[in-house]
C-alpha positions in Angstrom: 35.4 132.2 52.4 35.2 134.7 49.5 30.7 134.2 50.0 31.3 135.3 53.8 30.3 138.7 53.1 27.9 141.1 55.3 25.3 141.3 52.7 25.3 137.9 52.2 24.6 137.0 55.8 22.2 139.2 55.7 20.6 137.9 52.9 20.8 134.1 54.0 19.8 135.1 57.5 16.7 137.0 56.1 15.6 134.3 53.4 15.6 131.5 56.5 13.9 133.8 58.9 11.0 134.5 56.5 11.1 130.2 55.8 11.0 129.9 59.8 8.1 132.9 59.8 6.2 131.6 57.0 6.1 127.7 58.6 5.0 128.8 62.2 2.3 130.8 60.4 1.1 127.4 58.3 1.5 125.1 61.6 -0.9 128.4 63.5 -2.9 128.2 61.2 -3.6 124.4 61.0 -3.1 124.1 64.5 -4.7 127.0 66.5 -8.4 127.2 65.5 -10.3 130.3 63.9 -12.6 132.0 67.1 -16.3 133.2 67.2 -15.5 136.3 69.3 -17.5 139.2 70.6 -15.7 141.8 72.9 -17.2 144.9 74.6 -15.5 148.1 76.3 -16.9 150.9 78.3 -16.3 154.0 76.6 -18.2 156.6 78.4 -19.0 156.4 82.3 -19.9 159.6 82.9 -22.5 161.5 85.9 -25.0 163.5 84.3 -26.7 164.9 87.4 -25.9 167.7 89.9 -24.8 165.1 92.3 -23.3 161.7 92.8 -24.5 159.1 95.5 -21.0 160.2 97.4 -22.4 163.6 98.3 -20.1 165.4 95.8 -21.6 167.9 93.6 -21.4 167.3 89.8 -20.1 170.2 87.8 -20.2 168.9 84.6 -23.7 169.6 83.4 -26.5 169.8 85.9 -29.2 169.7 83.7 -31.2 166.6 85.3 -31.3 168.1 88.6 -35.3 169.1 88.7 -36.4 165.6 87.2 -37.1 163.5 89.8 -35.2 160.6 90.1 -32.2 162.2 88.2 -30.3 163.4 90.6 -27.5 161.0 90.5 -28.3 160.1 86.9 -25.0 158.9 84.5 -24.7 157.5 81.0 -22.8 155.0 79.8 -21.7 154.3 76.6 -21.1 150.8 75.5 -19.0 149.3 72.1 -19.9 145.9 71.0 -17.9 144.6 68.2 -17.0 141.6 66.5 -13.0 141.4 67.2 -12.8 137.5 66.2 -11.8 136.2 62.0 -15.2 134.6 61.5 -18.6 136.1 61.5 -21.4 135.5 64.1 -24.8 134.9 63.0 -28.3 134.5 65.2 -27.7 130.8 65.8 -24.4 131.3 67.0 -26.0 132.9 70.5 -26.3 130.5 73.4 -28.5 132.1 75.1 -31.9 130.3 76.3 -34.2 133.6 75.3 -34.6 135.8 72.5 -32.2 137.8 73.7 -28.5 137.0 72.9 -26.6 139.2 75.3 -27.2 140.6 78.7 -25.3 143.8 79.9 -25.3 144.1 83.9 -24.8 147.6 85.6 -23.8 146.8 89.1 -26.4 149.0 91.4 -27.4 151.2 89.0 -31.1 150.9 87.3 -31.4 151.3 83.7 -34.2 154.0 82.8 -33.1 154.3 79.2 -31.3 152.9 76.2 -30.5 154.4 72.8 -28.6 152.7 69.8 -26.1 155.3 68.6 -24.3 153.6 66.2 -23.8 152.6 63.3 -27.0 154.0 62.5 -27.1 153.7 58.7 -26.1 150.2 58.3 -29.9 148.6 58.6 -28.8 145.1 58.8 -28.2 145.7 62.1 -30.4 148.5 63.5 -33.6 146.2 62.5 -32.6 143.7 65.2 -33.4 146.5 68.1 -37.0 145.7 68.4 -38.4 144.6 71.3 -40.2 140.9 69.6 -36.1 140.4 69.1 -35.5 140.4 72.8 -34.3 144.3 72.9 -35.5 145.4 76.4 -34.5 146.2 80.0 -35.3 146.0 83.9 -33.3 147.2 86.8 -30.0 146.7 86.4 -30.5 144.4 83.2 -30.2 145.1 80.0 -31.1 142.6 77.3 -29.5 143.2 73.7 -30.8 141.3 70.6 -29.1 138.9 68.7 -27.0 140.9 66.4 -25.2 139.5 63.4 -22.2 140.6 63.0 -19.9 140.5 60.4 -16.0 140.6 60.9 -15.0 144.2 62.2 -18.8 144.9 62.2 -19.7 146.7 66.2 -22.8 148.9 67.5 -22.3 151.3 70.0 -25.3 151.5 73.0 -26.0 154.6 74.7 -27.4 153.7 78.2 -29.0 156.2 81.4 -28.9 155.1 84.6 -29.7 156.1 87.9 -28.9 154.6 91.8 -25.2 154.7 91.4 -21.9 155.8 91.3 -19.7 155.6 88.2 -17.1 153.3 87.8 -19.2 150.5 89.0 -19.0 147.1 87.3 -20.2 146.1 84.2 -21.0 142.9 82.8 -21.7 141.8 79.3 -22.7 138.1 79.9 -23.4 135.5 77.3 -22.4 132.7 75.2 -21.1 131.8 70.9 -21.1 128.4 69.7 -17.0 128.0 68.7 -16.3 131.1 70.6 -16.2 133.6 73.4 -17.7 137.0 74.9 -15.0 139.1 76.7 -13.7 142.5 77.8 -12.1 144.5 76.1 -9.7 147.9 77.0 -8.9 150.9 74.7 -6.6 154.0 75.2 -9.2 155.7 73.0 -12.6 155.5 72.1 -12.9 154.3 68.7 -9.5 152.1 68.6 -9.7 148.8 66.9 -8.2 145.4 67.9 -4.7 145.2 65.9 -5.1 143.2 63.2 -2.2 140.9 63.6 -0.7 139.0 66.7 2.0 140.5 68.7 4.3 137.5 66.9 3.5 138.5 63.3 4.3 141.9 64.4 7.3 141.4 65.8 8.5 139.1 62.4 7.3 141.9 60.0 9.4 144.4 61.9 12.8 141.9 61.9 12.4 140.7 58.4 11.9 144.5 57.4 14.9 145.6 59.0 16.9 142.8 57.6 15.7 144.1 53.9 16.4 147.5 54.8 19.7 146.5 56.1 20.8 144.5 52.7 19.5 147.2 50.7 21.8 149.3 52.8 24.6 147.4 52.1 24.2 147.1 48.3 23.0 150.9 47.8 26.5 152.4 49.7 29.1 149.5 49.5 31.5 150.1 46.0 32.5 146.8 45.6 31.5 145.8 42.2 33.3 142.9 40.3 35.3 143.9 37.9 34.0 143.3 34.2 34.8 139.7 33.0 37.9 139.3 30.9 40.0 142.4 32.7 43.4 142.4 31.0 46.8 144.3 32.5 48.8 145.9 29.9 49.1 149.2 27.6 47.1 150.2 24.3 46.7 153.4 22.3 43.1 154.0 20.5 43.6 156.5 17.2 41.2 157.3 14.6 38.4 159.2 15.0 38.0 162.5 16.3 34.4 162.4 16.3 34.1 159.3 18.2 36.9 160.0 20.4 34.7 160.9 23.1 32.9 157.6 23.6 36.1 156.2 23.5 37.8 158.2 26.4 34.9 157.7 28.7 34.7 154.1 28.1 38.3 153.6 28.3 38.9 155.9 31.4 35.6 153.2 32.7 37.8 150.2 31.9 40.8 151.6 33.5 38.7 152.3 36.8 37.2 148.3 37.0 40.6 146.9 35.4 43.7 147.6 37.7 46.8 147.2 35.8 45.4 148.5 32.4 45.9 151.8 30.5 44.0 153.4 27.7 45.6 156.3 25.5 43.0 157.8 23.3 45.1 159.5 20.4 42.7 160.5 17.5 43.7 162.1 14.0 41.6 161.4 12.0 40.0 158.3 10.7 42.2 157.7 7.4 45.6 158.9 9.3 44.4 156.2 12.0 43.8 153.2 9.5 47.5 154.5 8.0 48.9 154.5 11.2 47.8 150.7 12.4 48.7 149.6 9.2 52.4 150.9 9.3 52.2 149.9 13.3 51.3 146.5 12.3 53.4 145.7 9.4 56.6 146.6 11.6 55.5 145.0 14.9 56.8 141.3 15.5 53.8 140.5 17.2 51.0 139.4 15.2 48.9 142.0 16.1 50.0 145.6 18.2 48.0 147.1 21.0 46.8 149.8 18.7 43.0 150.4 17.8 42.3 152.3 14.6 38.7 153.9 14.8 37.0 154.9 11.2 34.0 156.4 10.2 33.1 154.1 7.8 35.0 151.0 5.9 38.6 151.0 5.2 39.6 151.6 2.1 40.3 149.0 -0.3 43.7 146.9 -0.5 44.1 146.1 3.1 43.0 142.4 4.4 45.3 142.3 6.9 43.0 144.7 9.0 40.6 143.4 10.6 36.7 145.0 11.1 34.7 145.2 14.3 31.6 146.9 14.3 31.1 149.1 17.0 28.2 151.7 16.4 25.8 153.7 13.7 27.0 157.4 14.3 24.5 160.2 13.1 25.9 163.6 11.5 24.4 166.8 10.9 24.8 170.1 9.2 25.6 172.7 11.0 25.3 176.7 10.7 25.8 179.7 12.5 22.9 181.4 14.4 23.2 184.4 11.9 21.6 182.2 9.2 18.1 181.2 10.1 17.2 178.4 8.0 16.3 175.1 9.6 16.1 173.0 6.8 17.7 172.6 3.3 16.8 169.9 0.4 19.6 167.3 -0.8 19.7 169.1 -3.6 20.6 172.7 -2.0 23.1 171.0 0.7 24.6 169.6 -3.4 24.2 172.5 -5.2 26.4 174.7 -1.8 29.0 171.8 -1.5 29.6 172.5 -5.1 29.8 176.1 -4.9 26.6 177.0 -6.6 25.1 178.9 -4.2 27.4 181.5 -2.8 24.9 183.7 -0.4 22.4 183.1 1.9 19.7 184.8 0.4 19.8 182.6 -2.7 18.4 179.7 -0.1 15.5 182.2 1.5 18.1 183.1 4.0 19.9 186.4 5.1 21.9 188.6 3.0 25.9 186.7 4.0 28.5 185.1 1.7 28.5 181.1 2.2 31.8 180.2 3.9 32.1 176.2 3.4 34.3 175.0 6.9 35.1 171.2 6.0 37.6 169.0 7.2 40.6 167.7 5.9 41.2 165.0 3.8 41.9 162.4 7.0 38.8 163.1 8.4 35.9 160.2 8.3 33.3 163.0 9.0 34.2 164.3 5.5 34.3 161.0 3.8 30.6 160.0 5.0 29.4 163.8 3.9 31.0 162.8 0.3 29.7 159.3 -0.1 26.6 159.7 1.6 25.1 163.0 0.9 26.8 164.8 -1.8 27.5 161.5 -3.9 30.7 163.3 -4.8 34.2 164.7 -3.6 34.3 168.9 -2.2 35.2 171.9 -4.2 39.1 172.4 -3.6 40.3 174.4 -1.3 40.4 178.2 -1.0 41.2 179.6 2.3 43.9 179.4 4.9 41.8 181.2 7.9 38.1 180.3 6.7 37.6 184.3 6.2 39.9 185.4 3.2 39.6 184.1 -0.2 43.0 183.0 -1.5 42.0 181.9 -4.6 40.3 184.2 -6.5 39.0 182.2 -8.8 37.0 180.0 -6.3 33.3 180.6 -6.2 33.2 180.5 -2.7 35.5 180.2 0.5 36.2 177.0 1.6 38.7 176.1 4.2 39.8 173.2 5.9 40.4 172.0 9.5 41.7 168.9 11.2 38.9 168.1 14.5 35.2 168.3 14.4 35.8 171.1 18.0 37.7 173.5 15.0 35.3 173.0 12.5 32.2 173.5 15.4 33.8 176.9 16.6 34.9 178.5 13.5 31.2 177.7 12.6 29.9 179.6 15.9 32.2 182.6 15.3 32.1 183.3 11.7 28.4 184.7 10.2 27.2 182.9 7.4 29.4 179.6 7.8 28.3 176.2 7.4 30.0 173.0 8.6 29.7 169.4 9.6 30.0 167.1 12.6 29.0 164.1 14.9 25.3 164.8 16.1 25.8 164.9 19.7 28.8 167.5 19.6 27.3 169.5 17.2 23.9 169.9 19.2 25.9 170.5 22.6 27.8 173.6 20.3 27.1 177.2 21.9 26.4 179.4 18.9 25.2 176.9 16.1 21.6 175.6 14.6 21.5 172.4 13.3 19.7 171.8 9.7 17.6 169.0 9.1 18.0 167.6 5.4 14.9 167.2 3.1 12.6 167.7 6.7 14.4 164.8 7.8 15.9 165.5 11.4 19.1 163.7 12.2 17.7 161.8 14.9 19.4 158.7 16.2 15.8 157.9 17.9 14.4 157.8 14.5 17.0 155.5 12.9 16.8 153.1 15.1 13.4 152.6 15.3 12.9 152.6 11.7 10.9 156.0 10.7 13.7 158.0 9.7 15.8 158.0 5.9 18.0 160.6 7.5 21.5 160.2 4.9 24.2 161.7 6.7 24.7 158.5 9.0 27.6 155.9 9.3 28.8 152.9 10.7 31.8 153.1 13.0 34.6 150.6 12.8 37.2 149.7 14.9 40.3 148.0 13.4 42.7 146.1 14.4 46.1 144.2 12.8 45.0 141.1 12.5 43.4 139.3 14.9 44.2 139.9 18.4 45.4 137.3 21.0 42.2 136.1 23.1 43.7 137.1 26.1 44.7 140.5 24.7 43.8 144.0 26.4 42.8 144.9 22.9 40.5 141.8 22.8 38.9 142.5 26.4 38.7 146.5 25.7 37.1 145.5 22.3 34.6 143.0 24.0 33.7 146.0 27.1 33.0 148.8 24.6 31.2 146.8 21.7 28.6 144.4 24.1 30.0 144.9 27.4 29.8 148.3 29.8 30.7 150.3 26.6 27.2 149.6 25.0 25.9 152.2 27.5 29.0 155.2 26.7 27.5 154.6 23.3 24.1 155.1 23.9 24.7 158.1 26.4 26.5 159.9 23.8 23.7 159.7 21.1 25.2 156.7 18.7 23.6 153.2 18.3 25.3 149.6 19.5 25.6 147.2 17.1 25.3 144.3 19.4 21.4 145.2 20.1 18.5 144.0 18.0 18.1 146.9 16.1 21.9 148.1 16.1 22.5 144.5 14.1 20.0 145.1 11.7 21.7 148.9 11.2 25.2 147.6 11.1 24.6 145.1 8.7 25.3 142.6 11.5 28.8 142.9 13.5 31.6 140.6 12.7 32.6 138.5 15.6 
């Protein structure tokens, strides 16, 4: 049976043990009655004199040997506690004298008493007074009838003489509901454990059942595979500077859906529309297993093609490390994309010739610089390597390149150059500075929580011919990366889902 598994025993088996644990502890508590207890230990039996009654000479301390009397003198040290759940008062002492207790010290007379502790809790030390009982004779000692509250004890420090130690002793006495009895301790001050042996040994299973499960799920690699896994082949295009998202959420889908594989083939965002639509118009399927990925709509003229809304994507400005400036006004980034500024220092910057990198006319990165910053198209062209000028009429050099990774390193190697490019490449690009645009950072952050009019932004798209077949790998890889596993490739590489809250309001709300 496919529910058979270890952690599932494990689970079942630890969900009816903690049913069967938590029953027996309603039935002992209904059943078994809450106790009045008082229990007392010997914690000290010591000689004090320079001998003992045995003839055996005390080496200990030796200090009582002149008084008389004292030679076989010991001290005992006696802890009376309240170990029961409920709290004794006065009344609750049987006893037919003022006293409540009576401690016996088998044939040894008392010749002193001292309460030791707790000696700052006066609730209790006020009851050692002898119109409360507190007294002794001979082998007797009489203790008062001490309140206690749950946990509550007082500790009696008691001289003797006449006896050896080790000798019995007695704590005798009576509580209404309840019981005075012995008690033993390893050490001086240990305290009664504060559940039964039964509830200890449950807590102990039941924990190692949890840590066992836990155990399980933390190291076993058995995770269902995402809903709607599809076999088959498909090739993503488009998009260089969402290409990366892409390969990590398709090399994902590969890994949880056996049979399936993801080619991620980007040129460019128009030569990827061009391409599905040439794919789709000769295909005798309805639709092909091709993806096109844009930055930004499609162009006009093509309804066959069919939108899904994937993501807000965040662009920045980029400039080499030899030119200072961290931020430039729309105007200036206008004025430089037009050729009117052709150094540096005209900007407050250093003493370099502007060198323009762009990308070519495929690229979605360029179209979203044109139609959301600049509001226009880019000078022409004017240089093959990005360093000479072949047109000498050109106010400044301006090259073109076909990927965001060309346009980022010519950036980083060539002093005074400024490009564009996806946010999260361009800040992960040794050698570059990226410009913020009218003190406006490009911060996906910022746009999505509203407090940001950062222009250089964009929706991405991913296209398809038509509408796929349900049952489709191009359906299911479409439903993983846009509100499936995907959502998180998207958010770990610094773009915004659509499918969230604030991703719907961004993308205008995605088409289904």
């Amino acid at each position: 049976m496919d529910w058979l598994s270890p952690e599932n025993v494990v689970a079942v088996g630890t969900a009816l043990l903690g049913i069967v644990a938590s029953v027996v502890m309603v039935w002992y508590e209904r059943r078994v009655p809450r106790r009045k207890r008082i229990g007392y230990r010997v914690q000290m039996d010591s000689p004090i004199g320079g001998n003992t009654r045995s003839g055996r000479p005390n080496r200990r301390i030796g200090v009582f040997d002149e008084m008389e009397g004292m030679a076989d003198a010991t001290l005992v040290l006696l802890r009376i506690e309240n170990d029961g759940s409920l709290s004794i008062g006065r009344d609750d002492y049987t006893s037919p004298g003022p006293h409540g207790l009576t401690a016996v010290f088998t044939d040894r007379t008392v010749r002193g008493v001292s309460v030791t502790q707790p000696i700052d809790v006066d609730h209790l030390t006020d009851h050692f007074a002898p119109d409360r009982g507190f007294g002794y004779e001979g082998s007797t000692l009489r203790i008062p009838r001490v309140p206690l509250n749950h946990g509550d004890h007082f500790k009696l420090l008691v001289l003797l003489t006449g006896g050896d130690v080790g000798r019995e002793i007695r704590l005798n006495g009576g509580i209404n509901g309840g019981e005075v009895h012995a008690n033993r301790s390893a050490t001086p001050d240990d305290t009664p454990p504060v559940f039964s042996r039964a509830a200890r040994i449950i807590t102990v299973v039941l924990t190692a059942c949890v840590l066992v499960l836990a155990g399980i799920v933390v190291f076993r690699d058995d995770n269902p595979p995402p809903v709607g896994c599809e076999r088959g082949s498909l090739t993503v295009t488009g998009s260089t500077a969402f290409a990366p998202v892409v390969r990590e959420a398709a090399q994902k889908y590969e890994h949880d859906c056996e049979g399936s594989s993801i080619t991620v083939d980007p040129h460019g965002s128009t030569a990827g529309v061009r391409e599905l639509t040439t794919a789709g118009a000769r295909s005798a399927k309805a639709s092909p297993p091709l993806i096109a990925l844009s930055d930004g709509p499609k162009p006009e003229g093509l309804p066959q093609l069919r939108e899904n809304r994937v993501a807000v994507s965040v662009f920045a400005l980029v400039v080499d490390d030899d030119v200072p400036l961290t931020n430039l006004t729309l105007t200036d980034v206008r004025r430089l994309y037009a050729g009117q500024i052709t150094n540096w220092k005209q900007l407050g910057g250093p003493d370099l010739e502007v060198h323009l990198v762009s990308r070519d006319a495929n690229s979605g990165t360029r179209q979203v610089f044109q139609r959301r910053v600049l509001a226009r198209n880019e000078i022409a062209n004017s240089s093959v390597d990005c360093v000479h000028q072949d047109d000498p009429s050109a106010p400044v050099i301006r090259c073109e390149l076909d990927s965001t990774d060309q346009v980022l390193a010519q950036v980083a190697r060539l002093p005074g150059a400024v490009g564009y490019s996806e946010l999260n490449l361009a800040t992960r690009a040794p050698g570059l500075r990226v410009l913020d645009i009218d003190g406006d950072p490009p911060s996906a952050d910022a746009i999505e929580h509203g407090t940001s009019t950062y222009p250089y932004r964009e929706i991405e798209y991913a296209y398809t011919y038509g509408r796929p077949p349900a049952d489709s790998l191009v359906s299911s890889f479409l439903t993983y990366l846009t509100r499936g596993s995907g959502q998180d490739v998207i958010r770990t590489h610094g773009h915004i889902p659509c499918w969230t809250p604030e991703g719907m309001t961004l993308c205008g709300g995605p088409q289904p």
